[in-house]
Each structure stands twice: as C-alpha cells, then as structure tokens.
N, C-alpha and C positions, 0 to 999 in steps of 0.2 A: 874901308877896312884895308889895312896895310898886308900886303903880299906875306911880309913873314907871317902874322899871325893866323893866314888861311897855311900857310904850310906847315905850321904846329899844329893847326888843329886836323887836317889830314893825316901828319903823322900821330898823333893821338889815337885817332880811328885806326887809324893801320894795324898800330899794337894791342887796342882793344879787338878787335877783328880775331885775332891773330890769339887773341888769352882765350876767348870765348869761342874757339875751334878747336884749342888744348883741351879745355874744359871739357868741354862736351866727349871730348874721345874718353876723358877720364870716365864721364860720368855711362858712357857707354859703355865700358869695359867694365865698371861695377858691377852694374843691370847685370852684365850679363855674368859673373862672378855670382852674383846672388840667386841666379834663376839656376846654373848649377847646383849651389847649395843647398838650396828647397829642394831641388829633384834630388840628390843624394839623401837629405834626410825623411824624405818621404818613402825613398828606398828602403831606408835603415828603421826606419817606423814602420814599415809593411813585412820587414822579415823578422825584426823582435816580434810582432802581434802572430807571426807564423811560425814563428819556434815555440813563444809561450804554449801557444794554443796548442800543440804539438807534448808540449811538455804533461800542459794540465790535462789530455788526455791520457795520454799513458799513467799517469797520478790517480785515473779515476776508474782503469780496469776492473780495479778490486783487488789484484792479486799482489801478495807482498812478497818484495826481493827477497833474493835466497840467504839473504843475513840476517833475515827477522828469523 
C-alpha cells in the first residue's frame, strides 16, 4: 500500500474523529436543553393543576359574588 494512500486515510479518520466529537457536544447540549424543558413544563403543569384546583374550590363554596 502506497504511503500516500495510508496518509489519506489517516487524515480521513482525523476529520471523521473530529465531526463525531462536534456531534456529540451537539447532541449533549440538546439532552440537556430538553431535560430543561420537561422540568419547566412539569412545573408549569403542576401550578396550572394548583391554581385550577384553587379556582374550582372557591367555585364550589356555595356563596355567590356580590354582583348576583
């Protein structure tokens, strides 16, 4: 095997090496972008369910605003 073609394919590897350690920071910063956003809308999900629930009590006192 001729010397160039071992040195093309070393630098092949080098640059593939090299996509696939870009990549992965991507694909780690998404993960972690998404694990964010879950935990935010499970936030946001657990305080509408405690406002509603908040709301439909006061709704079910019985006693009606002073504008009826």
């Amino acid at each position: 095997m001729p010397i160039d073609r071992i040195i093309e394919l070393e630098t092949k590897l080098a640059f593939q090496e090299d996509t696939i350690s870009q990549l992965n920071e991507v694909v780690c910063r998404q993960q972690n972008q998404l694990d964010e956003l879950i935990q935010k809308c499970e936030t946001l999900t657990s305080s509408t369910k405690i406002l509603t629930d908040k709301l439909t009590d006061e709704d079910d006192d019985g006693v009606k605003p002073p504008h009826y």
